[in-house]
C-alpha positions as CSV (number, residue, x, y, z in Angstrom):
1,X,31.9,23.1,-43.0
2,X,31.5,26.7,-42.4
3,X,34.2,29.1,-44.1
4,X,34.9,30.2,-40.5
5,X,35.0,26.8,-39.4
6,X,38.1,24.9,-38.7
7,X,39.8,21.5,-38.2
8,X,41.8,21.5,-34.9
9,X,44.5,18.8,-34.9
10,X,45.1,16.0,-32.4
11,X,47.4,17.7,-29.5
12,X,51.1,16.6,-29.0
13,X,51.5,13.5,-27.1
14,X,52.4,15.1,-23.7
15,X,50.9,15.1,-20.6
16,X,48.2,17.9,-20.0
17,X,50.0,21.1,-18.5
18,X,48.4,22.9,-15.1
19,X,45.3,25.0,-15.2
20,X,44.9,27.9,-12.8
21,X,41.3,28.3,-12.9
22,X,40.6,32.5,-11.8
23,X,36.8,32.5,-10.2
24,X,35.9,36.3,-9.4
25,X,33.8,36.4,-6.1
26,X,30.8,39.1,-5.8
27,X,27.4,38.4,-4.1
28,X,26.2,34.9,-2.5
29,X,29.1,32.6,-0.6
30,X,27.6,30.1,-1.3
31,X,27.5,30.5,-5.1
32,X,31.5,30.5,-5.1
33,X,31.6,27.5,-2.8
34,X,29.1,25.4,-5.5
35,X,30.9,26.7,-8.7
36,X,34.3,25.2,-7.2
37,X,33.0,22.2,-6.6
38,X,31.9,21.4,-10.0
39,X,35.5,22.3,-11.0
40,X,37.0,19.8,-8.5
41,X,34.4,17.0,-10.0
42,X,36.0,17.6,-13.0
43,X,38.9,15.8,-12.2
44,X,41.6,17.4,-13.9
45,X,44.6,16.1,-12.7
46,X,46.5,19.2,-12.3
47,X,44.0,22.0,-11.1
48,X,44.7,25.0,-9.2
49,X,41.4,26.9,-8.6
50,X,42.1,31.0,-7.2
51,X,39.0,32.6,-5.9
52,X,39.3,36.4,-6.1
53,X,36.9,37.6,-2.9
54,X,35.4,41.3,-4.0
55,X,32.7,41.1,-1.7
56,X,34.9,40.4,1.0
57,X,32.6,37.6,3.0
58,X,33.6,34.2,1.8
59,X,34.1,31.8,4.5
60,X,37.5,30.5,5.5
61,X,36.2,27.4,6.0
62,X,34.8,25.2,3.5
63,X,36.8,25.3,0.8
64,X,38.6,22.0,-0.5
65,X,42.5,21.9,-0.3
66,X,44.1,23.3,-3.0
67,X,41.6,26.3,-3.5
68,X,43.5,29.7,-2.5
69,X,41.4,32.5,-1.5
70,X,43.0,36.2,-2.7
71,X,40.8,39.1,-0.2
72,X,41.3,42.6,-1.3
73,X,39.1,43.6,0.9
74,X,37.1,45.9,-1.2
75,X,35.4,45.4,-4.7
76,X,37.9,45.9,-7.0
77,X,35.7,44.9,-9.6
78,X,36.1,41.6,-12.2
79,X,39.1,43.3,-14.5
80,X,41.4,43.6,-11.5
81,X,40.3,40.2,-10.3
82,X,41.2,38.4,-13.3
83,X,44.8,40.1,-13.7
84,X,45.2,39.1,-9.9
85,X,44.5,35.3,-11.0
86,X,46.7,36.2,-14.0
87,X,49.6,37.3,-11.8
88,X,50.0,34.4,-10.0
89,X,49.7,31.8,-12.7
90,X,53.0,34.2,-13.7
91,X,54.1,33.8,-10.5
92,X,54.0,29.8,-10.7
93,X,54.5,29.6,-14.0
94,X,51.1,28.0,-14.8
95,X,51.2,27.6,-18.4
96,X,46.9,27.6,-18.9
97,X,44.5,30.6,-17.6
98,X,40.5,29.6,-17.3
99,X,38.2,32.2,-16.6
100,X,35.3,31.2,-14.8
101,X,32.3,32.7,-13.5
102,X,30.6,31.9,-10.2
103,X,27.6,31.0,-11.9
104,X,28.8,28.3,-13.9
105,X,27.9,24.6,-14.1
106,X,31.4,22.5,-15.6
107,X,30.6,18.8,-16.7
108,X,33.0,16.7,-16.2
109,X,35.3,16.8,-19.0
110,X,34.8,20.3,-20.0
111,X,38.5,21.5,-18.7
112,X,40.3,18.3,-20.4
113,X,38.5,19.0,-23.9
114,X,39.0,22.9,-23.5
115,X,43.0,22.1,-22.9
116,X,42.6,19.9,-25.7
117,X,41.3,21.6,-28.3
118,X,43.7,24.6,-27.5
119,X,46.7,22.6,-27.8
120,X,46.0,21.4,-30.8
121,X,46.8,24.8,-33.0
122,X,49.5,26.7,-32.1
123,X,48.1,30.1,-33.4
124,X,45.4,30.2,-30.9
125,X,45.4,31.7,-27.7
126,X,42.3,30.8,-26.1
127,X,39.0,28.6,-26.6
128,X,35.5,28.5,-25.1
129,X,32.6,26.0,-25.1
130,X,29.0,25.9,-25.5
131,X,27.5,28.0,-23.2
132,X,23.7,27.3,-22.2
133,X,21.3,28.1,-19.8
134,X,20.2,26.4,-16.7
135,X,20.0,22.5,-16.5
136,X,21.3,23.2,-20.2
137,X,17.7,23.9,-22.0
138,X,18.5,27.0,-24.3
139,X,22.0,28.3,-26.0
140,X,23.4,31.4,-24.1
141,X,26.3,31.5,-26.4
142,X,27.5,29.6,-29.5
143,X,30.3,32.1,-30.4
144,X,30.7,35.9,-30.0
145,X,31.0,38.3,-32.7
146,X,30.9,42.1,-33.1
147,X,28.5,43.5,-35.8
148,X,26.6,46.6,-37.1
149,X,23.2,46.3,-36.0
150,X,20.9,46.6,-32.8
151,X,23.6,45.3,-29.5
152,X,26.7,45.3,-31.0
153,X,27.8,42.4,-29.6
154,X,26.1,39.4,-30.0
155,X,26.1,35.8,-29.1
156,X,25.5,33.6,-31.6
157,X,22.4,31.2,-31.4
158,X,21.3,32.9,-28.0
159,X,17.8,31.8,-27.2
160,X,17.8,28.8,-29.5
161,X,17.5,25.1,-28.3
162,X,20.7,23.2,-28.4
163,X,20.1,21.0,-31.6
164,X,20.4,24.3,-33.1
165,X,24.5,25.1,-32.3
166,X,27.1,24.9,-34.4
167,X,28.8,21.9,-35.1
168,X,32.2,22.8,-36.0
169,X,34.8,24.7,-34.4
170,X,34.7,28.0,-35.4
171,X,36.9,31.1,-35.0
172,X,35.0,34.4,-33.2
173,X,35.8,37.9,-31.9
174,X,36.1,36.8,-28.5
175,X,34.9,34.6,-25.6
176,X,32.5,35.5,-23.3
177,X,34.4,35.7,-19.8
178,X,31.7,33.1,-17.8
179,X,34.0,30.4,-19.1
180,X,37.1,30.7,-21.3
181,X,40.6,29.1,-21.4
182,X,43.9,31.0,-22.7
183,X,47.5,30.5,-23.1
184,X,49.2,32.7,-19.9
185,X,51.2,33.8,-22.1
186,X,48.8,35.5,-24.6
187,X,47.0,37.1,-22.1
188,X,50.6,38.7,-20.6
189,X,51.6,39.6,-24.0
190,X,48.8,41.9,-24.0
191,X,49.1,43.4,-20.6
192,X,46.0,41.2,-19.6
193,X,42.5,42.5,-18.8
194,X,42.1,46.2,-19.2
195,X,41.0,47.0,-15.8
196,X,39.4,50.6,-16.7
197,X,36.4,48.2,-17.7
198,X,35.6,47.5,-13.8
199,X,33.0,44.5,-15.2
200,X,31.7,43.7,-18.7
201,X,32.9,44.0,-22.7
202,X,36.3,43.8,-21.0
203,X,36.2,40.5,-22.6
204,X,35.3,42.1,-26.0
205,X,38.3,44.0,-25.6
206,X,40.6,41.4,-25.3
207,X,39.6,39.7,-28.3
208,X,40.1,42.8,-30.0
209,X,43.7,42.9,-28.7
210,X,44.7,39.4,-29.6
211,X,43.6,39.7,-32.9
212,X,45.3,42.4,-33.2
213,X,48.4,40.5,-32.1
214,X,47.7,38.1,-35.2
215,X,46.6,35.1,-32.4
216,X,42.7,33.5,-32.8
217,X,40.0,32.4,-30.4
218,X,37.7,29.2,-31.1
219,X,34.4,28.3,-29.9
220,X,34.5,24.6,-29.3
221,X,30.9,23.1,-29.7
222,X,31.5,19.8,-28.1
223,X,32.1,21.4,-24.8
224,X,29.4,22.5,-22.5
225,X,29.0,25.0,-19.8
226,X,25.6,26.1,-18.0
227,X,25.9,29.4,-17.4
228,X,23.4,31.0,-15.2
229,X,23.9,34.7,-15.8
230,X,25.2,37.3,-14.4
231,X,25.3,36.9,-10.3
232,X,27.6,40.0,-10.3
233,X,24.8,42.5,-11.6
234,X,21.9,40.9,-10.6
235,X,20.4,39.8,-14.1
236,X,20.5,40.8,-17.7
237,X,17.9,43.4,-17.3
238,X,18.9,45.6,-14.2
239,X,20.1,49.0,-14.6
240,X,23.8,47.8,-12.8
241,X,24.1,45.7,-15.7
242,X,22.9,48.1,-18.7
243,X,24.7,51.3,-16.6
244,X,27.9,49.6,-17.2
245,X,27.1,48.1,-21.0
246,X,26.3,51.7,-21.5
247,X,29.0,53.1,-20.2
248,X,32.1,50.5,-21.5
249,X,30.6,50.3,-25.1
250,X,32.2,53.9,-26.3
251,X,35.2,52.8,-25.1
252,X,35.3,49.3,-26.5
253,X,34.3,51.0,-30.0
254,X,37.5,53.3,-29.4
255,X,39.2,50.1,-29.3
256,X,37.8,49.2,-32.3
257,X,38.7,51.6,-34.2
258,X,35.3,50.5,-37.0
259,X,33.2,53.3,-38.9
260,X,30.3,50.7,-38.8
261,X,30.0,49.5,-35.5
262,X,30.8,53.5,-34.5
263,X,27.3,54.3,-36.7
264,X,25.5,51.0,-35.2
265,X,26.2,52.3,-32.0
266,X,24.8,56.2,-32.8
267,X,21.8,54.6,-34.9
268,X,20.4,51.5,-32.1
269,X,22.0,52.7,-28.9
270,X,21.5,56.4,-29.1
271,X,18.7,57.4,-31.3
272,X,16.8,54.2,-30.5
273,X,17.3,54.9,-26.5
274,X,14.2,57.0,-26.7
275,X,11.7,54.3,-28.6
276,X,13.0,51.9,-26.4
277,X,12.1,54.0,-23.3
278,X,8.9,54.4,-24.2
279,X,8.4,50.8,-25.0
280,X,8.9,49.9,-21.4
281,X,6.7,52.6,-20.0
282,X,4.1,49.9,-18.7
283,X,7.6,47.7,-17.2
284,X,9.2,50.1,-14.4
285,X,12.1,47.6,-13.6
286,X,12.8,47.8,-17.4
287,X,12.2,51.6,-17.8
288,X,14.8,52.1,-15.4
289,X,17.3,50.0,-16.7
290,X,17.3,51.7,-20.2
291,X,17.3,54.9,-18.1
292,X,20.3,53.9,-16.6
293,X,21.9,52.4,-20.0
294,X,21.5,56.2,-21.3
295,X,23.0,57.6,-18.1
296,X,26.0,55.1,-19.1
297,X,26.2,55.9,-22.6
298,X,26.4,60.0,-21.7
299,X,29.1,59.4,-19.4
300,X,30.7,56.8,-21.7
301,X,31.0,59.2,-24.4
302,X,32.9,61.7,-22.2
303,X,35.3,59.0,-20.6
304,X,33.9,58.0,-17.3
305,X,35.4,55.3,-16.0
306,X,32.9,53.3,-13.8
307,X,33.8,51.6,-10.4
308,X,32.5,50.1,-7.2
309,X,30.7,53.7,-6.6
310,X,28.3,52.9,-9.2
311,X,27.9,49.2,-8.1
312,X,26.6,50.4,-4.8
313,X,24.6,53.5,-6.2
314,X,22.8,51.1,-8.4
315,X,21.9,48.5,-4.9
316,X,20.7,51.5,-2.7
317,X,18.9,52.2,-6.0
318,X,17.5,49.2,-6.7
319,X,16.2,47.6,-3.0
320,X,15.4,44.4,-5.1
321,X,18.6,43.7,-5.9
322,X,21.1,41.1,-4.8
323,X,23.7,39.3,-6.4
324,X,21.9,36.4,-8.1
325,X,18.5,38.4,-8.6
326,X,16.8,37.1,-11.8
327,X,20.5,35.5,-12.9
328,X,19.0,32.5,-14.4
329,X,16.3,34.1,-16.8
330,X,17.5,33.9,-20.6
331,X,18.8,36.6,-22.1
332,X,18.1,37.8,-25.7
333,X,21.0,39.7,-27.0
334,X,24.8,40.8,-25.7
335,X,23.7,44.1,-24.3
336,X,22.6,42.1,-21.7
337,X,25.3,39.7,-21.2
């Protein structure tokens, strides 16, 4: 073992407590309507699955019983989505929270090992599996850590076959929010998601918060998840999706509070922007998104907070893009995630 590994003991003998499991809605119906059925397969016995609507067009019909549907009625982006879910696992006094992305694939067992592994160690608040690509051929994410260097945030082993993840349990900075599970109660201790994230590092954030709270997080390696990408931004290379990294990360490193990622960031994100422009010159779709990653980083810097304005300047933008475009292509580094 690993000195960040650790040994999680064997849970108390108790019946598993009730999971509300939060699914943010944006993009494709019928993306939502196949995620929750691979949650249902999973046959937990005491599941209650809340589908946050932000694109206000899911179906009444066609859900199972037992799925509740929340409509805002507007895009109120995946922070305020989650602390929806997170209200009413409150309100029924629902003692486990799972995050999980639309674009998710859940084997069978994945919720029951998940509750598992977090019930067996009282100091941690929440726990996340092996994340991998589609039909489970690559690592996505094998733990998430901040660190100095080019994208500050990094998931570990991404773009690696799956003999090569950990095999231990292992504490990280935080779980990526396609699919995580926390104690309710950690995440109301700490006010929940901060919402002036809109979408992405929000989940960053809230590892920073819990550990700051003295409570750990633990990727658990013999859970898996196929994650598909990001359905919500259209893929890891679109300028939605590097506007908003862009945009979030000065913030997040406010957070932090951390000399070195605060010079990683000037040094890879800021200085390198320009190399990294040119690079793409002969790629317009990629030009553009590390066009728009700059325009995020400017108005980071000075405090912008994003919202559903820049989610639809970025689609009249962009007339490629749907929810779902390019989701499913690997992704090689955070920055991206």
């Amino acid at each position: 073992m690993k000195p960040d590994d650790v040994e999680l003991r064997e849970p108390r003998d108790r019946p598993r407590p009730p999971v509300l499991a939060l699914m943010p809605h944006f993009g494709e119906p019928q993306d939502s309507l196949d995620a929750v059925e691979t949650l249902r397969r999973c046959g937990y016995p005491d599941l209650r699955i809340v589908v946050v609507d932000n694109s206000d067009n899911l179906p009444d019909a066609g859900y199972a019983e037992g799925v509740e549907i929340l409509r805002p009625r507007t895009n109120v982006g995946y922070c305020a989505a989650v602390n929806l879910g997170l209200a009413r696992a409150r309100e029924l006094g629902i003692e486990l929270f799972l995050l999980v992305n639309n674009d998710t694939v859940t084997e069978p067992s994945a919720i029951e090992s998940l509750v598992d592994a977090l019930l067996g160690d009282e100091t941690v608040a929440g726990v996340g599996p092996l994340l991998t690509t589609e039909r489970g051929k690559r690592i996505w994410s094998a733990g998430a850590y901040l660190r100095f260097g080019p994208n500050e945030v990094i998931q570990r082993a991404i773009g690696k076959t799956i003999d090569a993840a950990p095999r231990f349990p292992s504490v990280v900075d935080f779980l990526p929010g396609a699919f995580a599970l926390y104690r309710t109660s950690d995440l109301l201790a700490v006010g929940g998601i901060d919402e002036v994230y809109f979408m992405y590092l929000e989940d960053v954030d809230l590892g920073v918060r819990l550990k700051e709270r003295g409570r750990r997080l633990l990727y658990v390696p013999w859970v898996e998840v196929v994650h598909g990408g990001s359905l919500s931004s259209g893929g890891g290379t679109t300028p939605l999706r590097k506007f908003f990294n862009g945009c979030n990360t000065p913030r997040l490193l406010r957070r932090c509070s951390s000399f070195k990622l605060w010079m990683s960031f000037i040094l890879f994100d800021i200085v390198g922007l320009v190399p990294s422009i040119v690079v793409h010159l002969g790629n317009r779709r990629r030009m553009r998104a590390q066009l728009a990653k700059g325009r995020g980083i400017f108005k980071g810097i000075f405090g912008y907070v994003p919202s559903a304005k820049d989610v639809d300047y970025y689609k009249r933008k962009d007339p490629t893009f749907r929810a779902g475009l390019d989701a499913r292509a690997p992704h090689k580094d955070a920055s991206q995630a």
